[in-house]
C-alpha positions as CSV (number, residue, x, y, z in Angstrom):
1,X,-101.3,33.2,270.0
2,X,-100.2,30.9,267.1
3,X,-98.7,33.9,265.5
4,X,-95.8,33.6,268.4
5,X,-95.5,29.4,268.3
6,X,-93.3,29.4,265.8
7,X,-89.5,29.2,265.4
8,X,-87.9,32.0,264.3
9,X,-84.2,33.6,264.5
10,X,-84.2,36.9,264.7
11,X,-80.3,38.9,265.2
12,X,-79.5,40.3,268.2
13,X,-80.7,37.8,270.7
14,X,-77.6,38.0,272.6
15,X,-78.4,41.8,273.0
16,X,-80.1,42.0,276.9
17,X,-82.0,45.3,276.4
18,X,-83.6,43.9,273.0
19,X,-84.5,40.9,274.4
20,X,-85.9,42.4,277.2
21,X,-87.9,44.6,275.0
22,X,-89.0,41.7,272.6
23,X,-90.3,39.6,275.5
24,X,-92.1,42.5,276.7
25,X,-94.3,42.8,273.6
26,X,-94.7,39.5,273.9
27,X,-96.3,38.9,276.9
28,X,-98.7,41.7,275.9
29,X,-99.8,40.2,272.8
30,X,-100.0,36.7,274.0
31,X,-102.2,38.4,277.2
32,X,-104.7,41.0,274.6
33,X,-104.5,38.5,271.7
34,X,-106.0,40.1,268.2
35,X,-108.4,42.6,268.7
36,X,-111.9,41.4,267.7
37,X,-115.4,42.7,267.0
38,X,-115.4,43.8,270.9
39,X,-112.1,45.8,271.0
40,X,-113.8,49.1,270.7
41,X,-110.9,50.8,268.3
42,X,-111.4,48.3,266.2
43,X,-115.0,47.3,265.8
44,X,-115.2,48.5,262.3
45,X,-112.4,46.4,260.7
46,X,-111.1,43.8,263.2
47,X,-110.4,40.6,261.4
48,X,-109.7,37.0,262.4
49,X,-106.1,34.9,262.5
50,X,-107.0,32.4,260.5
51,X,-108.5,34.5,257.7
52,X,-104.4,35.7,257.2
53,X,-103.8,32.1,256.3
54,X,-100.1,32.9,257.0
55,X,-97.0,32.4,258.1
56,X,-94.4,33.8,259.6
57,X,-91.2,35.8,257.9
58,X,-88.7,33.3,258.2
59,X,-84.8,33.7,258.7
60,X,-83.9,32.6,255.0
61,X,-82.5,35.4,253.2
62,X,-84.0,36.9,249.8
63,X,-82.3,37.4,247.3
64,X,-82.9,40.5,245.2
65,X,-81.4,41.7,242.4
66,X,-83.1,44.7,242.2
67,X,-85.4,43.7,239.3
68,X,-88.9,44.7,241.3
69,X,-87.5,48.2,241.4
70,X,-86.2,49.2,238.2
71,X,-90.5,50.0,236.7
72,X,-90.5,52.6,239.4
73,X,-90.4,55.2,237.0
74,X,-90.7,57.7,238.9
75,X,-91.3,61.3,238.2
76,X,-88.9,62.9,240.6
77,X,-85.2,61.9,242.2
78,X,-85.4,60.5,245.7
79,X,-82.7,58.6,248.5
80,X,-84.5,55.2,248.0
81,X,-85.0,52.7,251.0
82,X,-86.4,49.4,249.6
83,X,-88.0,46.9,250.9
84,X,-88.6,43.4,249.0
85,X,-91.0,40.9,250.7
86,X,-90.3,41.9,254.1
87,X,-86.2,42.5,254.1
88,X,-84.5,45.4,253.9
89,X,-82.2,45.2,250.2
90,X,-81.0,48.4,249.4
91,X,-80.3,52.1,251.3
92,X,-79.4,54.6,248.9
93,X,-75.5,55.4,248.4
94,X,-73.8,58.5,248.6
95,X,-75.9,60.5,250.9
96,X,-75.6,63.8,251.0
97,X,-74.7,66.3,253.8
98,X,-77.2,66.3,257.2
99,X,-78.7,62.5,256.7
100,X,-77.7,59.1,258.0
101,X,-79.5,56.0,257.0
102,X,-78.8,53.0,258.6
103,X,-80.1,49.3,258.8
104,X,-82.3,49.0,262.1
105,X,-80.0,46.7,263.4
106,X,-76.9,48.4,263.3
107,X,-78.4,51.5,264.8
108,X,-79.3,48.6,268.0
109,X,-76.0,47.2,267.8
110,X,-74.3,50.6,268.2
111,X,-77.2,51.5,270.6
112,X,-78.3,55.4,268.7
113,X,-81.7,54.0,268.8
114,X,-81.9,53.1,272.4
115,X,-83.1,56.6,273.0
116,X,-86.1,56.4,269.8
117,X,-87.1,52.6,269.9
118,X,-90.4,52.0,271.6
119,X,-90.3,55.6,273.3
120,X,-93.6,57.0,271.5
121,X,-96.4,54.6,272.3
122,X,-97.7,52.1,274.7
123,X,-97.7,48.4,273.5
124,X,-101.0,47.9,275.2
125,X,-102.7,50.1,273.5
126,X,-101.5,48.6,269.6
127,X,-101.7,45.1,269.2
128,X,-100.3,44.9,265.9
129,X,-97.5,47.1,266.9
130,X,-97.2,44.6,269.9
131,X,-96.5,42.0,267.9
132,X,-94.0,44.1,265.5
133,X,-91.8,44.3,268.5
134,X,-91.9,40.5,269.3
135,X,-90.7,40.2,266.5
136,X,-88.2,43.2,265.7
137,X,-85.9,42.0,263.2
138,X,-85.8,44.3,260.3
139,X,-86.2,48.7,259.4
140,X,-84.3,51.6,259.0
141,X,-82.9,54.0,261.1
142,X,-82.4,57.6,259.6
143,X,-82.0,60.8,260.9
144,X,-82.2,64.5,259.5
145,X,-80.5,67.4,260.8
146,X,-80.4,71.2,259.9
147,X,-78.0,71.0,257.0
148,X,-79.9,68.6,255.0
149,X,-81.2,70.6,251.9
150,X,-84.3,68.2,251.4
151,X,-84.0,68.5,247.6
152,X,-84.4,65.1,247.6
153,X,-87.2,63.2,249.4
154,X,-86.6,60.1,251.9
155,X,-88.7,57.4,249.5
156,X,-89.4,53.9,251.2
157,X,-90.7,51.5,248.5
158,X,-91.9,47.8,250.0
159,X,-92.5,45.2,247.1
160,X,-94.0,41.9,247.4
161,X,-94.0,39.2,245.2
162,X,-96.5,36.4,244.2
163,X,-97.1,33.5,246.1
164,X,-95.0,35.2,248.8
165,X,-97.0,34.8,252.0
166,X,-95.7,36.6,254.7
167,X,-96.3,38.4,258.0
168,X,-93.6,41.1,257.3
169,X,-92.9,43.5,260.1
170,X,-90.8,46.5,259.8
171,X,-90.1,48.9,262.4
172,X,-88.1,52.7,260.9
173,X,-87.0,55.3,262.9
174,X,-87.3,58.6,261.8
175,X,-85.8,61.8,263.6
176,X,-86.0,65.2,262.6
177,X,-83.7,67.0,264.3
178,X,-83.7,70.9,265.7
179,X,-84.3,73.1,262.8
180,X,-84.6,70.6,260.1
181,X,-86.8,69.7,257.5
182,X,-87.1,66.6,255.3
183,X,-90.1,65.0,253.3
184,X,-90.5,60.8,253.2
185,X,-92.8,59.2,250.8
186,X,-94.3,55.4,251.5
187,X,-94.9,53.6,248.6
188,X,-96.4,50.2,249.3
189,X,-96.7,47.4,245.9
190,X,-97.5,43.8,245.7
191,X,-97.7,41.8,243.1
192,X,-101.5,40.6,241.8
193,X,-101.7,37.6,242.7
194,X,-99.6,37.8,246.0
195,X,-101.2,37.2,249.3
196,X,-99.1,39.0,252.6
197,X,-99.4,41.0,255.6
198,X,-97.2,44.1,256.0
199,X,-97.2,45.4,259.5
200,X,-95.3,48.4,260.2
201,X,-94.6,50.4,262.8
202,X,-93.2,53.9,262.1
203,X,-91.4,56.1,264.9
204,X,-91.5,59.4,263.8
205,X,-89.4,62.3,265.9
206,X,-89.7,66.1,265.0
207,X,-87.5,68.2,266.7
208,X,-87.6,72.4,267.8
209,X,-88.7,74.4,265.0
210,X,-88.5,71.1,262.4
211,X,-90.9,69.9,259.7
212,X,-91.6,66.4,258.3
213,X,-94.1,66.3,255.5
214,X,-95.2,62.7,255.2
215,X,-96.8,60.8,251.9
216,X,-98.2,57.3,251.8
217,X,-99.3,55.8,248.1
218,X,-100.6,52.2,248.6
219,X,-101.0,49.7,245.5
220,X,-101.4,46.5,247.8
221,X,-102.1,43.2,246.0
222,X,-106.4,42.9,246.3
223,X,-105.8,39.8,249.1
224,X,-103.4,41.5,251.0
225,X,-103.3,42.9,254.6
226,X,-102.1,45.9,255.5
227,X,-101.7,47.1,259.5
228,X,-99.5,50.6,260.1
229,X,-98.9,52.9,263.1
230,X,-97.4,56.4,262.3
231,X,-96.4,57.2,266.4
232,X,-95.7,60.8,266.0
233,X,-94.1,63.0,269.0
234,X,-93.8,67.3,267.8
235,X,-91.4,69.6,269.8
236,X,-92.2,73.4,269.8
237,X,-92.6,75.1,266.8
238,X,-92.6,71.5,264.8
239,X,-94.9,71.0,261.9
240,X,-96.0,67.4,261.0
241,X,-98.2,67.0,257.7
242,X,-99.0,63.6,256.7
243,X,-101.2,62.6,253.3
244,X,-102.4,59.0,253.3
245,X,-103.3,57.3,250.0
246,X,-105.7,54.0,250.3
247,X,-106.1,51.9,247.6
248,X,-107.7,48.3,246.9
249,X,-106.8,45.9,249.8
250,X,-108.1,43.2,252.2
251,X,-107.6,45.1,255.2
252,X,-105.8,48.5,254.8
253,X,-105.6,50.4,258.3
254,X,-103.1,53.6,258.6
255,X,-103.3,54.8,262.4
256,X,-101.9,58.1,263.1
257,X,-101.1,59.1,267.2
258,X,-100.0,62.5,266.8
259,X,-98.4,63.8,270.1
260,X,-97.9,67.7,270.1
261,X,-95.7,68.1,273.2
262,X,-95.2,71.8,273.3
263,X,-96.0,75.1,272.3
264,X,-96.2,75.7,269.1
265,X,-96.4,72.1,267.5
266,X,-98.7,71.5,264.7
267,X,-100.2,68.6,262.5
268,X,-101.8,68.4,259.3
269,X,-102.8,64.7,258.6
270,X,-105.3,64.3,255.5
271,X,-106.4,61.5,253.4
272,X,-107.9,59.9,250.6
273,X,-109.3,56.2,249.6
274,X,-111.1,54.8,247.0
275,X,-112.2,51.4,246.8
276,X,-114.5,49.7,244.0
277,X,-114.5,46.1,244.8
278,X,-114.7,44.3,248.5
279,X,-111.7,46.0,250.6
280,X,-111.7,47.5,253.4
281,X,-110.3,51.2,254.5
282,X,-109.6,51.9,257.8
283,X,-107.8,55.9,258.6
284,X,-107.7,56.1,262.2
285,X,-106.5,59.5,264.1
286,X,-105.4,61.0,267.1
287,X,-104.4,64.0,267.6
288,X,-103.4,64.6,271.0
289,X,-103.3,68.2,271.9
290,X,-100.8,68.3,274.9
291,X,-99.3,72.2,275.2
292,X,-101.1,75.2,274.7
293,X,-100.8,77.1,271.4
294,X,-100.9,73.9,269.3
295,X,-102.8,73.3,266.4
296,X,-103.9,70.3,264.5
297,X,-106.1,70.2,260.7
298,X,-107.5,66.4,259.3
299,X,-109.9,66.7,256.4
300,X,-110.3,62.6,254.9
301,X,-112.2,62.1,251.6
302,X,-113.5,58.2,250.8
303,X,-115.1,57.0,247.6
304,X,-116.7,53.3,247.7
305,X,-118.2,51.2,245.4
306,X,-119.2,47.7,245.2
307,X,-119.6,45.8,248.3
308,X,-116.4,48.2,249.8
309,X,-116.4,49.2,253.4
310,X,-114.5,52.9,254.4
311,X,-113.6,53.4,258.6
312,X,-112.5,56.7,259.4
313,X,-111.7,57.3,263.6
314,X,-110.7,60.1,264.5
315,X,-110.1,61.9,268.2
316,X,-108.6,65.3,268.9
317,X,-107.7,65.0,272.4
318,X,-107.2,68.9,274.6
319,X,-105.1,68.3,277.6
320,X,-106.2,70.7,280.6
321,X,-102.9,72.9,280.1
322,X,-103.7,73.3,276.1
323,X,-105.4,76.5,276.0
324,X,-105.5,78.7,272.8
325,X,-105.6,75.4,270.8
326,X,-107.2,75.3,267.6
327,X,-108.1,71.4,266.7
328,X,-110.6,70.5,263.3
329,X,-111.3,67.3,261.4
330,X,-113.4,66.5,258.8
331,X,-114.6,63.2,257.4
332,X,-116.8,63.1,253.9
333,X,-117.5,60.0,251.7
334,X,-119.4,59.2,248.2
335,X,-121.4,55.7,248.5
336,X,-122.0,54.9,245.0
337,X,-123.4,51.7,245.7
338,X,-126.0,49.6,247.7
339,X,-123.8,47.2,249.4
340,X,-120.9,49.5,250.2
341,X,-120.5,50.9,253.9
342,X,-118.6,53.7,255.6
343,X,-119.0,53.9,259.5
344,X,-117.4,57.0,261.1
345,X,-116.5,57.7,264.6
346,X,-115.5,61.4,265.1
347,X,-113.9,62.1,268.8
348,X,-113.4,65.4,270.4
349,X,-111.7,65.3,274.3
350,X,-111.5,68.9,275.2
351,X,-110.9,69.6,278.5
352,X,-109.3,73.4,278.7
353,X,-112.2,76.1,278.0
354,X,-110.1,78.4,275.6
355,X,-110.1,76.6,272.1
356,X,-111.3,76.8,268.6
357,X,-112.4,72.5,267.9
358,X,-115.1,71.1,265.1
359,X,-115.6,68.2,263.8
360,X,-118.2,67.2,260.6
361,X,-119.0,64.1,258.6
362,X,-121.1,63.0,255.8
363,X,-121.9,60.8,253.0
364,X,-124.0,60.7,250.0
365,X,-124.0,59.6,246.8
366,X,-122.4,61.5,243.5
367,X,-125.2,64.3,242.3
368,X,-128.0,63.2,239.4
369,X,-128.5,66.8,238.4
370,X,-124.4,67.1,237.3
371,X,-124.6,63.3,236.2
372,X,-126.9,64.5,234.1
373,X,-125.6,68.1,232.6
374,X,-122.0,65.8,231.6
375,X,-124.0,63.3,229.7
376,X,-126.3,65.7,228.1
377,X,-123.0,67.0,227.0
378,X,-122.2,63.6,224.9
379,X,-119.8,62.3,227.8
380,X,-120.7,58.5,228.4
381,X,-121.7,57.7,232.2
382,X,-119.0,55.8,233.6
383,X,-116.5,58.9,232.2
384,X,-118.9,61.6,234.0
385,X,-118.6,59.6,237.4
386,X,-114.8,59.4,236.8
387,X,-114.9,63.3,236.4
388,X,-116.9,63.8,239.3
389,X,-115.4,61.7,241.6
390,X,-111.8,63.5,240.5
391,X,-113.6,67.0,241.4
392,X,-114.6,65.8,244.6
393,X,-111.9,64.3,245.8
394,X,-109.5,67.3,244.4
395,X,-110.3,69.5,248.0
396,X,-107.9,67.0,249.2
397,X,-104.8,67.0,247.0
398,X,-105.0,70.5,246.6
399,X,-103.3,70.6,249.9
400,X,-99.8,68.8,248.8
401,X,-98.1,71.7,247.7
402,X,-95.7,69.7,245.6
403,X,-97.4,69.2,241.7
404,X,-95.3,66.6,240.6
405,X,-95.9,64.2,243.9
406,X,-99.7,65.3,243.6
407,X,-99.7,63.9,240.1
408,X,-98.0,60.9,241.2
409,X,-99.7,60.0,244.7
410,X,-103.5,61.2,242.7
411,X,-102.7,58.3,239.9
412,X,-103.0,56.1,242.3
413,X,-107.0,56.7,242.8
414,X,-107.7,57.2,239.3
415,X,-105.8,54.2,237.5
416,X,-107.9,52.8,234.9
């Protein structure tokens, strides 16, 4: 694949066991390619090379001063990892007791990621992710243990500027250790007239009895391209709750494998997108039941307009040894316009007989009858659709228990 023919340096080349790895992935992209209008995951929202119009990261550094950072504003203190076009630049200071936070490639020249990197997912099975490990070169490392406070949350920002075009792929590690608890926020900017592809690849570990809650707000530019895989692996007793945030984009696709190893593990992964123009959302699941006792919730809620296309895929898989397993998911969408599409694939794989599964989706469009009671009310149309779609779409962030992130991750949707 062209995507590979190019010269790049990336660190650590002298490194056996990372070169190894690299040339792994690389063989398996070059061998499945892009996936297409065949590959059956990604039917709905494949795309072709030559419509990224790309190139490669390059080996020059960036140089940051920090400025795309200081209009955060935002409404609540955080240890900040950011991200500007593609490079790591900053990793908060002063840390406090029970986190480390380290580049990814001092954590594989020290070798504490050997155990973490590449563990939690088959490279055949993700292309993209395939070609993030041919070309591992930049992320985090960070790991929680029991005597973090989580007062703060972990809060990843990645900016991109105009006119930067990119194919920026980020790998970060995250490990919740025995008994601890930690929430990380993903917030994902471009610039409006910048044209990109972020592909990331998160590794997310939660240990015995640990909890990672787990927010993504995207802003992407409107021509970008957005590929992520959240690889998810749950020891007993482990919660995972994850709240994805879609906004306008090319191509925005957040996949989820959720592994629930043992008895006890849990997940929670819900979502939201809106999209008024010609983007596409893509919020694919799978929620792999592998232990008995586990338990697993997913309600997504999609609002289109335009010529706007929504995906949601989502599986709940019931190994034979999962009994008393309780597994739901829940996909609903308002299509408010002629030319706007959702396609939705719900999945269940249940083979023990001792479970609680369901699974329901549906789409319509917003109601006449309460269109109609708000404007005989003297509230102009477009405000009562803006009201409505906030009320129906409210199910959803009623389930992030923190106000103040709601507020901030619901702006997103409902920007003027």
């Amino acid at each position: 694949m062209s995507l590979l023919k190019q010269n790049i340096t990336l660190f650590g080349e002298n490194i056996p066991w990372l070169d190894g790895l690299r040339e792994k992935a690389r063989a398996v992209f070059e061998k499945n390619g892009l996936p297409n209008k065949k590959t059956e995951a990604w039917k709905y929202s494949f795309f072709k090379e030559d419509a990224l119009g790309l190139p490669l990261v390059d080996d020059t550094p960036h140089e940051c001063d920090g400025h795309c950072h200081e209009s955060e504003n935002l409404p609540f203190e955080s240890l900040p990892i950011k991200y500007c076009n593609g490079r790591l630049t900053h990793i908060a200071h002063d840390l406090p007791r029970g986190v480390m936070i380290i580049p990814l490639f001092e954590a594989i020249e020290n070798g504490e990621i050997k155990p973490y990197l590449n563990k939690s997912f088959a490279l055949e099975d993700f292309p993209f992710a395939a070609l993030n490990t041919a070309l591992l070169d930049e992320g985090a490392f960070v790991v929680i243990t029991k005597e973090f406070a989580a007062e703060k949350p972990i809060y990843l920002h990645y900016h991109q500027h105009d006119g930067m075009n990119r194919l920026c792929n980020i790998r970060n590690i995250i490990v919740v250790e025995k008994g601890a608890r930690a929430t990380m926020i993903e917030h994902f900017d471009g610039e409006a007239d910048a044209q990109y592809f972020d592909n990331i690849v998160n590794e997310i570990y939660v240990g015995t009895d640990g909890a990672l809650t787990h927010y993504k707000r995207m802003n992407e530019a409107g021509r970008a391209h957005h590929i992520a895989l959240n690889s998810v692996q749950v020891k007993a007793g482990g919660n995972y709750t994850s709240f994805v945030v879609h906004g306008e984009c090319a191509l925005a696709r957040t996949e989820s494998l959720v592994r629930l190893l043992q008895q006890g593990a849990a997940a929670e992964v819900n979502g939201v997108y809106r999209l008024a123009q010609n983007g596409v959302s893509d919020i694919t699941t799978n929620i792999r039941h592998l232990a008995p006792h586990t338990n697993s919730n997913q309600l997504v809620k999609g609002v289109l307009d335009g010529a706007a296309k929504g995906v949601f895929q989502g599986q709940i898989h019931i190994a034979p040894d999962a009994q008393q397993t309780t597994g739901h998911q829940l996909h609903r969408a308002l299509v408010l316009s002629d030319e706007a599409e959702v396609d939705c694939k719900p999945e269940l794989e249940i083979f023990a007989d001792d479970v609680k599964c369901s699974h329901g989706a549906s789409s319509g469009d917003l109601d006449v009858e309460q269109l109609f009671y708000l404007q005989s009310r003297g509230i102009p149309l477009e405000e009562a659709q803006k009201i409505l779609i906030e009320a129906y779409l409210n199910e959803v962030f009623a389930k992030i228990e923190d106000e103040t992130v709601a507020a901030w991750i619901k702006s997103n949707i409902f920007l003027s």
